[in-house]
C-alpha positions in Angstrom: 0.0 0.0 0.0 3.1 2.5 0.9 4.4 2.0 -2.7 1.1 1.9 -4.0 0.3 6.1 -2.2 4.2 6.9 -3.6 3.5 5.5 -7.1 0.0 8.1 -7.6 2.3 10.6 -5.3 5.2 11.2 -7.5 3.9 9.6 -11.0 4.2 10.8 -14.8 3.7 14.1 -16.0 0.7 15.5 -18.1 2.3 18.0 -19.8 0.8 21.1 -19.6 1.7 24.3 -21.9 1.2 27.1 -19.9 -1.7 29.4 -20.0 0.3 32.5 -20.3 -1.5 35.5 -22.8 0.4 34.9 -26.1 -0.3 31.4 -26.7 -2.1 31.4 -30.2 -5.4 31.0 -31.0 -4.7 28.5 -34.1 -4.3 24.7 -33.7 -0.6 24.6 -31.6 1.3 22.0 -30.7 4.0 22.2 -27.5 6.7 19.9 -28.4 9.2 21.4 -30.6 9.7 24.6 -27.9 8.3 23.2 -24.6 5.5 26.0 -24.9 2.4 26.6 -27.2 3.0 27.9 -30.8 0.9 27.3 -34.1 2.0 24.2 -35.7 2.9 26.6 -39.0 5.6 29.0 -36.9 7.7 26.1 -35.3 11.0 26.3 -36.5 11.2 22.9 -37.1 9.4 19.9 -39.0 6.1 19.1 -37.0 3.6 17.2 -37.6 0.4 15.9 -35.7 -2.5 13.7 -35.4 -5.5 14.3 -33.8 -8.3 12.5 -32.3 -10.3 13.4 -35.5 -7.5 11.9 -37.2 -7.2 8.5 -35.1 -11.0 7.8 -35.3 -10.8 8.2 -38.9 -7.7 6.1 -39.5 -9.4 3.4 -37.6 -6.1 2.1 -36.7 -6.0 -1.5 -34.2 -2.8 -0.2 -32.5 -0.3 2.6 -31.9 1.9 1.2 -34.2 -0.3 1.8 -37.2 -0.5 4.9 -36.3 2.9 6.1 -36.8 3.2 4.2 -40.3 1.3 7.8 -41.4 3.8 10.2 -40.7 6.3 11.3 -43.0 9.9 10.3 -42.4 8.9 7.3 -40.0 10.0 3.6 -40.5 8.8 0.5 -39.2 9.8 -3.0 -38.0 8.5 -5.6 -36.0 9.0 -9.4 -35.5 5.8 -10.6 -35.6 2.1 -10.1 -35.3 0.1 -7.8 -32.6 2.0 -6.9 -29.6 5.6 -8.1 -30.9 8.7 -6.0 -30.4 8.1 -3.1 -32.5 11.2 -0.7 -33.9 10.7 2.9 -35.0 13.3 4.5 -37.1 13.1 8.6 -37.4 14.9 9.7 -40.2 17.3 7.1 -40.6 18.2 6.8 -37.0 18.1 4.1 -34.3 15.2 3.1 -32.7 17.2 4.5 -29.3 17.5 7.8 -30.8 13.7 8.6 -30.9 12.9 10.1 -27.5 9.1 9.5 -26.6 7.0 11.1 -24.3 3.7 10.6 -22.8 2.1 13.4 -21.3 5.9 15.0 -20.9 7.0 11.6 -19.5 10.2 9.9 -20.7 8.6 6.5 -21.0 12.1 4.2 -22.8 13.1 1.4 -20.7 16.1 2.6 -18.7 18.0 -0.8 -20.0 17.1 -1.2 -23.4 16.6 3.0 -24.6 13.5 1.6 -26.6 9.8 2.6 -26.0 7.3 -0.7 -26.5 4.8 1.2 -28.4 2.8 -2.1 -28.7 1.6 -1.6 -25.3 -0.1 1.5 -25.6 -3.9 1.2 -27.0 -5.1 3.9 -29.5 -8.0 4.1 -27.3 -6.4 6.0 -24.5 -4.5 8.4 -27.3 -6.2 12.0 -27.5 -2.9 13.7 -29.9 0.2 12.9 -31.2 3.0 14.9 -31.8 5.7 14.1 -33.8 9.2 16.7 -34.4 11.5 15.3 -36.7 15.5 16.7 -35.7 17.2 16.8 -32.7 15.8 18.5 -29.8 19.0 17.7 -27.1 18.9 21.4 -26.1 15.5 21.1 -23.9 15.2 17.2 -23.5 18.5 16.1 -23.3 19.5 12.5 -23.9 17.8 10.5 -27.1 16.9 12.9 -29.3 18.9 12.8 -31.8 16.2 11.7 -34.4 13.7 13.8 -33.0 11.0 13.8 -30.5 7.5 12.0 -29.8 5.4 13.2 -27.5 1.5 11.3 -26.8 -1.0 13.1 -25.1 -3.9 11.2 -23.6 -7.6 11.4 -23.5 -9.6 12.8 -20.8 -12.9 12.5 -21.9 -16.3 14.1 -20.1 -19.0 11.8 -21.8 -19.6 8.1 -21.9 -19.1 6.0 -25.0 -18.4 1.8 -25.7 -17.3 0.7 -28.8 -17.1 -2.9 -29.7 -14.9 -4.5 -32.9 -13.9 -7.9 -34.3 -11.7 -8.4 -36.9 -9.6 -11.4 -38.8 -7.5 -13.6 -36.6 -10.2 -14.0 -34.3 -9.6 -10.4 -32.7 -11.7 -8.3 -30.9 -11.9 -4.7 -29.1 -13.9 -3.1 -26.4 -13.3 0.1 -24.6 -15.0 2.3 -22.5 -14.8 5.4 -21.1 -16.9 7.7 -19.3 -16.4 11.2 -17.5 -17.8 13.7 -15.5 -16.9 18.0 -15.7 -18.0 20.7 -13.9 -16.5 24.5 -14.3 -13.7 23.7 -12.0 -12.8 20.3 -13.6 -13.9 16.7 -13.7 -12.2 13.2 -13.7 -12.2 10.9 -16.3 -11.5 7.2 -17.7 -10.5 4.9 -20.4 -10.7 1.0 -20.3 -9.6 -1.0 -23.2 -8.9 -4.6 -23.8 -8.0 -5.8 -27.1 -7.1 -9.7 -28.3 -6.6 -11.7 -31.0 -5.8 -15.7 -31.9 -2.9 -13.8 -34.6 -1.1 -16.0 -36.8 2.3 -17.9 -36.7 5.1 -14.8 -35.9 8.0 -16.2 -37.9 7.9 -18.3 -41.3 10.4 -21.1 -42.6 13.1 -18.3 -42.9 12.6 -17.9 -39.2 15.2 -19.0 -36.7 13.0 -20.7 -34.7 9.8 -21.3 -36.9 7.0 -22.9 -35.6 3.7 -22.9 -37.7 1.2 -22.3 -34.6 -0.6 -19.2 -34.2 0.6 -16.7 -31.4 -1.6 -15.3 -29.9 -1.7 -11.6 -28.2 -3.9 -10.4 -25.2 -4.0 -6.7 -23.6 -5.7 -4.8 -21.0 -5.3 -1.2 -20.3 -6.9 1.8 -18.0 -6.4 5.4 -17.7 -8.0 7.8 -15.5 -7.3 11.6 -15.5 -8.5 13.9 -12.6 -8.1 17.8 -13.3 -8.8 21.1 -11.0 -8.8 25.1 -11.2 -8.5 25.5 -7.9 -8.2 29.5 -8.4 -7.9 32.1 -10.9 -4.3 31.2 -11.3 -3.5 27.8 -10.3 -4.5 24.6 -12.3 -4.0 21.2 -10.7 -3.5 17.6 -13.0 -3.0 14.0 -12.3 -3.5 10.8 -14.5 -2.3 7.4 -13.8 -2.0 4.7 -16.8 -1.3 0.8 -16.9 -1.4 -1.5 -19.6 -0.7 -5.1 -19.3 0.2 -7.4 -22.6 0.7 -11.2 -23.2 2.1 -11.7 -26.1 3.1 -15.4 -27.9 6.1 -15.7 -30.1 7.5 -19.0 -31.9 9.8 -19.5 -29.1 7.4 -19.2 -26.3 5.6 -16.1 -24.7 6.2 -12.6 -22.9 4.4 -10.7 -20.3 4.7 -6.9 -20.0 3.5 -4.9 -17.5 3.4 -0.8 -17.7 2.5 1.7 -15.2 2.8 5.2 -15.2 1.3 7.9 -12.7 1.5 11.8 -12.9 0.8 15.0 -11.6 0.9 19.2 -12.6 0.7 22.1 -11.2 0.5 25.3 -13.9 0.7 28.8 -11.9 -0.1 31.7 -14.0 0.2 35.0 -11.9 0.5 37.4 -14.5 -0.4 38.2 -17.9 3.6 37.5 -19.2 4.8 35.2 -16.7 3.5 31.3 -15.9 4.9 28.4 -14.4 5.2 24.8 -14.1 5.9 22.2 -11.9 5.7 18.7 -12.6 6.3 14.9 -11.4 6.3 12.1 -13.5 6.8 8.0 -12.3 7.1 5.5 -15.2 8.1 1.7 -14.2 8.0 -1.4 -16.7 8.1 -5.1 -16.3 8.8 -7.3 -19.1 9.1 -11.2 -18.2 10.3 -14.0 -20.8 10.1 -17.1 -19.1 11.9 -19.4 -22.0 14.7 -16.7 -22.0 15.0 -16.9 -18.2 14.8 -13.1 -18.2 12.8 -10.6 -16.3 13.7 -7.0 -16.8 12.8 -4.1 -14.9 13.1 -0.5 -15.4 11.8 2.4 -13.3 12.7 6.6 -13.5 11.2 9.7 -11.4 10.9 12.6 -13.3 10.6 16.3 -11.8 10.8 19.5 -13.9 10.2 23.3 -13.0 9.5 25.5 -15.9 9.0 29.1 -16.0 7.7 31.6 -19.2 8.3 34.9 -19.6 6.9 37.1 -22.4 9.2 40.1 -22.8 9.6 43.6 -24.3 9.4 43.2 -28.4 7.4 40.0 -28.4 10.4 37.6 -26.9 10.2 34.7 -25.3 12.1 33.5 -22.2 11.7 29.5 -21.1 13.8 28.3 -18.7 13.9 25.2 -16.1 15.6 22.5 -14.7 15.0 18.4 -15.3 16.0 15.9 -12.7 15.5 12.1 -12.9 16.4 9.2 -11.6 16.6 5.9 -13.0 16.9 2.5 -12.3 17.5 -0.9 -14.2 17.5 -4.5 -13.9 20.9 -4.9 -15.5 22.5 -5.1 -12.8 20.7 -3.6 -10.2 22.4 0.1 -11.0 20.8 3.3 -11.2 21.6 6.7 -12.4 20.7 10.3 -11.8 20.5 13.5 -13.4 19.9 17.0 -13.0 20.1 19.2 -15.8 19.1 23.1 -16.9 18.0 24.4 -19.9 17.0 27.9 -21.4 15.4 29.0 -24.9 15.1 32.2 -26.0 13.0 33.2 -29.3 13.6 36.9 -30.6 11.4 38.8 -33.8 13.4 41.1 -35.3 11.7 42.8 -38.4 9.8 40.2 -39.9 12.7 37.5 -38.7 12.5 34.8 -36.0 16.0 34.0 -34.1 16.0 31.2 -31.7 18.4 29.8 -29.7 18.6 27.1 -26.5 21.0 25.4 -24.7 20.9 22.8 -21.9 23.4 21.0 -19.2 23.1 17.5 -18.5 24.9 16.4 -15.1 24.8 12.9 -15.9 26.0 11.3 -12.4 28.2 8.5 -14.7 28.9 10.6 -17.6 29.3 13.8 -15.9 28.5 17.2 -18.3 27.0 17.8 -21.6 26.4 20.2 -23.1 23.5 20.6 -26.3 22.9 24.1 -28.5 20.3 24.3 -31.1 19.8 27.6 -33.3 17.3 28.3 -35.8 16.1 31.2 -38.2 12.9 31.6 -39.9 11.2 34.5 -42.2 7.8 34.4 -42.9 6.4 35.9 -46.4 3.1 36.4 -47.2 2.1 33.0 -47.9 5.6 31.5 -48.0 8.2 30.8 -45.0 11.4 29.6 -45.0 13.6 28.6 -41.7 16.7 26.9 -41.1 17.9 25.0 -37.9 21.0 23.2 -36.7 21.2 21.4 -33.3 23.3 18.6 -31.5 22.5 15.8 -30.1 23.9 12.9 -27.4 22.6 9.5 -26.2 23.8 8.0 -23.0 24.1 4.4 -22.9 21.4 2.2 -21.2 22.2 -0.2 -18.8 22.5 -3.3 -20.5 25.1 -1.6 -23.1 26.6 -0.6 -20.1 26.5 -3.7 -17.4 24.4 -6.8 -19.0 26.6 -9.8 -18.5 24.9 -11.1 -21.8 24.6 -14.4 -23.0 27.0 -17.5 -21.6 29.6 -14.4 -21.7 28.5 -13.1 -25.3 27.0 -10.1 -26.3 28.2 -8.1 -22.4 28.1 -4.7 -21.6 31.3 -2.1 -21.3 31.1 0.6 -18.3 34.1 2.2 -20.3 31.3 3.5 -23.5 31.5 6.7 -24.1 27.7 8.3 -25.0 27.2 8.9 -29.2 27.0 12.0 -30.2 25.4 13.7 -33.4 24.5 17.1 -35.1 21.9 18.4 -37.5 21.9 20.6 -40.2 18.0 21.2 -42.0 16.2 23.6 -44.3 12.5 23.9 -44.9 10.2 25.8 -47.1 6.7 25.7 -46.6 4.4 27.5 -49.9 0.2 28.2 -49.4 -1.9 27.9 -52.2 -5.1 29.6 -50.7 -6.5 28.5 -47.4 -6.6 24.7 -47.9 -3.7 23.9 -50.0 -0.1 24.0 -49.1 3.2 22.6 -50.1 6.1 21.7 -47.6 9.8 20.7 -48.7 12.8 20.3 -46.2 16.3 18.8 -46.6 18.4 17.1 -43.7 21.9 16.4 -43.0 23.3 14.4 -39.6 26.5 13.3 -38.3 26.5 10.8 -35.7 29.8 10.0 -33.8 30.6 6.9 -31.0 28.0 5.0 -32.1 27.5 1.4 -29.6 27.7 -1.5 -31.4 27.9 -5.1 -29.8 30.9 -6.2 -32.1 33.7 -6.3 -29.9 36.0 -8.8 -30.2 35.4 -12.9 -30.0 32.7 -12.3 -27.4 30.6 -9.3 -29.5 30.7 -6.9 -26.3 29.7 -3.8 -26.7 31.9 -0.9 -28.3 32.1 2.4 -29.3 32.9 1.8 -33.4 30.6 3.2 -36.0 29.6 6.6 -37.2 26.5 7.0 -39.3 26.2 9.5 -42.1 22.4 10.6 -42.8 21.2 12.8 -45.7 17.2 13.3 -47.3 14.3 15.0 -48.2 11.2 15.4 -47.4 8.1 16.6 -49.6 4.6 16.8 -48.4 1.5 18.7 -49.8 -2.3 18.8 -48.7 -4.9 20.4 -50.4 -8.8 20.3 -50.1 -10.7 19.2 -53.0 -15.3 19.5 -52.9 -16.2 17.3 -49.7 -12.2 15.6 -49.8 -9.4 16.0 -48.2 -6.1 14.6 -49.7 -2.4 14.9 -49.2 0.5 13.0 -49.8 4.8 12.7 -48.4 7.8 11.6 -50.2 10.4 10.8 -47.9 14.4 10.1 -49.4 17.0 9.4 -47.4 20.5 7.7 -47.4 21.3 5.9 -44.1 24.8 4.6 -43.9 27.0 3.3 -41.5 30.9 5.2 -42.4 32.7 2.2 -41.0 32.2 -0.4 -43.4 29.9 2.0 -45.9 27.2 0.1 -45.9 23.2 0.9 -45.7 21.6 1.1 -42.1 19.7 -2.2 -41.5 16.0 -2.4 -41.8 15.4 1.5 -43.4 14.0 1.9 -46.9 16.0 4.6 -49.0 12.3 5.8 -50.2 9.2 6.0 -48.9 5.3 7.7 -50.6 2.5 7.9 -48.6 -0.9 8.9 -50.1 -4.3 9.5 -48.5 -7.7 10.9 -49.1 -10.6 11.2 -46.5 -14.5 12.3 -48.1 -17.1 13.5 -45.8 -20.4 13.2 -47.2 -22.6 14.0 -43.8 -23.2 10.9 -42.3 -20.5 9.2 -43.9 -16.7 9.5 -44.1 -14.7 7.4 -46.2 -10.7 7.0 -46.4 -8.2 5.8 -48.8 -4.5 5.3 -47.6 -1.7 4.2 -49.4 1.9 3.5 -48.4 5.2 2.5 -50.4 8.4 1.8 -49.6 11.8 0.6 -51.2 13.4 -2.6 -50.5 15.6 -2.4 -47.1 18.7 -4.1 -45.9 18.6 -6.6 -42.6 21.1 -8.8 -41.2 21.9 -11.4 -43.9 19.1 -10.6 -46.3 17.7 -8.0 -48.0 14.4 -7.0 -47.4 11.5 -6.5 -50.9 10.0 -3.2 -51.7 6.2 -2.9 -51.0 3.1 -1.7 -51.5 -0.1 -1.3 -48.7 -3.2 0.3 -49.4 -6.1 0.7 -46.7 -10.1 1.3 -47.6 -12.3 2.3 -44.3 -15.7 4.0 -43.8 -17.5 5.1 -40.9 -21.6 6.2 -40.9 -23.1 7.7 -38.2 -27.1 5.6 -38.2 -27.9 7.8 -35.3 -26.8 10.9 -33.0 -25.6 8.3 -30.9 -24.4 5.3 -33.2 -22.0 4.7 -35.8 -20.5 2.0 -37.3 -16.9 1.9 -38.8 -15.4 -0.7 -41.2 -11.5 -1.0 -42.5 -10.0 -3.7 -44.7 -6.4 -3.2 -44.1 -3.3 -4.7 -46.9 -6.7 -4.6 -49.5 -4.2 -6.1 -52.0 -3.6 -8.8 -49.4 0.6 -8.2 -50.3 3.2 -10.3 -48.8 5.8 -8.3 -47.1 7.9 -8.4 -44.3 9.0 -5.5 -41.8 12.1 -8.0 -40.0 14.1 -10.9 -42.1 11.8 -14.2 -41.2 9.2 -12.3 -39.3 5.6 -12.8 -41.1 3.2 -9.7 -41.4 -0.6 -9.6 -41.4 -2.3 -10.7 -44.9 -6.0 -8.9 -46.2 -7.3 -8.0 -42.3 -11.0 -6.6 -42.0 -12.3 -4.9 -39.0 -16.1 -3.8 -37.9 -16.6 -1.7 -35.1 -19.9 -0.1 -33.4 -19.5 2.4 -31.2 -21.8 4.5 -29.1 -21.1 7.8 -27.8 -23.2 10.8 -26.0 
């Protein structure tokens, strides 16, 4: 019970931007500067999906999701609820920092995030900044940065699905507001029969199906208990059992929070915040059971000054521990950004201090300029970047000796150069191009000597472009992203496993009243993974929603409608032709 009252004491963090009297009145995202500005005057590529957005993709996990932003690749060894990869412009899956609600949620051993746990049904927005953002997070953003805000809804609603594989869905939630605040919740559980994770290329292929089973809850609780002060708390878990050819794994993750937002005056607000994330994942047939848990606290303060700057400035501490070895780390680190118009120009500039208490001081600076015409902008931004290593790169005693960690690593380190230009045709059409270069030093790599412990060895060279445009078109909305890129490891010049050199995504959404119905499309180039090389593909997804009544609508998807054979991992197998029908009923 102690733990229990510490857990919802100290938890995660809902992020909140401060309330202070500049924060736009357009859509705005908080991500890119740690306070609210339209999504079209960051100085930096953002983009965003919305709860509009997630209902209409119709997506059965978090991982689907992400396939629809530009720049974003996938991998995963098997069906729902296997270990899923995300690669951000080329980079490692370690150098994507992700947030939920402003909580670092990676496992402290592994630097990964398992988005497989977290349901779409608790997700209320996603934002996604592709470049580093070291200067006001810190450590694991050298990629880029992203964050997931969840739900907190004030009206009850159940929705019920079944799909192929012998899957199903259910979730409710429910909520209650007043003019003060409310509380609210989300309950989820999702499962399905799935079908055999590896084929006869697998190492370990065994034509069963695996099956994949998840529950999850959230429940938000929010007050104004003045004029000036604004009180938040959420607490999340989601528990998974997954099956794999091998045998099965059990995850368990937990995350509590709190917020305090003070605004006493027109230009000044600030914030205080607590965050608690701890993860469990147990694989019996691998005699592991791995553990991670990190408090979070943060103090934030904006100022709105003379000439329409802006001052942000704070300090992060955490602490973190791991089941590596039973070590654990702390920080405590301070960071300011300052933004400054000057005739028409943007200048910004942060920097940030990381007292790491094994890998003592570093220091991150980001810069960037932008210039906005009168339906044109153009902006450029460089920033650096470092990753500190996890604890099993660090102290795992591997594998009968193989595959062990080195305390001697040094962290990797990177910096970004990028260039955007962003063109609007009218009010619904508009054109977006930028071009990216980064430099990553000290990469880890498990190579070292007869054993393969880990090393500091490679450097990674990243260049690409990105090109995006959305327009609206009678009752349609369409829009479409090219994404190139060359990935390449400078040691041995070779292509970074598992990430396509090109990648199209096309979609098109038509509201016709009572009906909506979307067309998405995805292609990608063939990849390189260890020992094989990985066929181009194609997806296309159909689904429709139509609401019968105020209260009632039904949705239908038929995901892969070409029913293609792909694979995201070497050996791994990947859903064929999937339908889905789902009723939902909401107040």
């Amino acid at each position: 019970m102690q733990k229990t009252l510490l857990f919802i004491a100290l938890g995660t963090v809902l992020a909140l931007p401060p309330a202070i009297a500049s924060e736009p009145t357009l859509p705005s995202v908080v991500t890119a500067a740690k306070r609210p500005q339209a999504v079209d005057t960051a100085l930096a590529s953002v983009s965003v999906l919305t709860r509009e957005d997630i209902e209409r993709i119709q997506a059965q996990d978090t991982v689907t999701l992400l396939r629809h932003f530009a720049a974003v690749d996938l991998s995963r060894t098997g069906g729902p609820g296997s270990q899923t990869s995300v690669f951000l412009r080329g980079t490692n899956p370690n150098h994507v920092l992700v947030l939920i609600d402003g909580v670092r949620v990676a496992s402290a051993n592994t630097g990964g995030y398992a988005f497989e746990g977290l349901p779409v049904e608790l997700i209320e927005r996603i934002e996604l900044v592709r470049g580093p953002l070291a200067a006001l997070y810190g450590s694991d953003a050298i990629g880029g940065v992203i964050q997931i805000f969840t739900r907190s809804p004030a009206t009850p609603s159940v929705e019920v699905g079944v799909a192929r594989y012998d899957s199903f869905r259910l979730s409710a939630s429910n909520g209650y507001r007043t003019e003060r605040g409310g509380i609210g919740i989300v309950l989820s559980r999702r499962g399905s029969q799935g079908y055999s994770s590896q084929n006869v290329n697998g190492f370990s292929f065994d034509p069963d199906r695996d099956a994949s089973y998840v529950e999850r809850a959230l429940v938000t609780a929010d007050t104004q208990a003045n004029e000036q002060l604004n009180i938040r708390a959420n607490a999340l878990r989601s528990a998974s059992d997954v099956e794999f050819d091998d045998g099965r794994s059990q995850m368990v993750q937990r995350q509590f929070g709190m917020s305090a937002v003070y605004q006493n005056s027109e230009s000044y607000a600030q914030t205080f915040r607590l965050g608690y994330a701890k993860e469990v994942i147990d694989t019996p047939v691998f005699f592991q059971t791995f553990r991670t848990r990190r408090l979070q606290g943060d103090w934030q303060h904006d100022l709105i000054l003379d000439g329409g700057k802006a001052l942000t400035l704070g300090i992060n501490t955490a602490s973190e521990k791991g089941s590596a070895g039973g070590e654990k780390r702390t920080l405590i680190a301070p960071f300011v950004r300052l933004a400054v118009p000057v005739n028409g120009h943007e200048l910004q500039a942060s920097v940030r201090a990381d007292d790491d208490s094994q890998f003592g001081m570093n220091g991150s600076f980001s810069a960037a300029w932008g210039y906005q015409f009168e339906s044109a902008r153009l902006f450029a931004n460089f920033g650096q970047g470092f990753r500190a290593p996890n604890l099993n790169e660090l102290y795992s005693p591997g594998f009968g000796g193989l595959f062990a960690g080195n305390e001697n690593l040094d962290p990797e380190r990177s910096h970004s150069f990028e260039v955007g230009a962003d063109q609007s045709f009218g009010a619904a059409s508009k054109l977006r191009l930028r071009a990216f270069r980064t430099r990553i030093t000290d990469l880890i790599s498990f190579s070292g000597g007869e054993v393969f412990s880990a090393e500091n060895i490679a450097r990674a060279a990243i260049d690409g472009v990105e090109l995006s445009v959305e327009s609206s078109l009678f009752a349609c909305k369409v829009s479409g992203d090219i994404t190139l890129q060359n990935p390449r490891n400078l040691s041995n010049d070779q292509t970074l496993l598992r990430r396509p050199k090109r990648k199209i995504g096309a979609h098109a959404n038509c509201d016709f009243d009572a009906l909506n119905v979307s067309v998405d499309g995805f292609g990608y180039s063939a990849r390189e993974d260890f020992a094989a090389t990985l066929p181009g593909y194609g997806l296309a997804d159909l689904s429709a929603s139509y609401q019968i009544a105020p209260a009632w609508s039904v949705q239908a998807k038929l995901e892969n409608l070409f029913d293609r054979k792909y694979e995201l991992a070497s050996g791994f197998n990947t859903p064929q032709r999937t339908w889905l029908v789902t009723v939902k009923w909401a107040q």
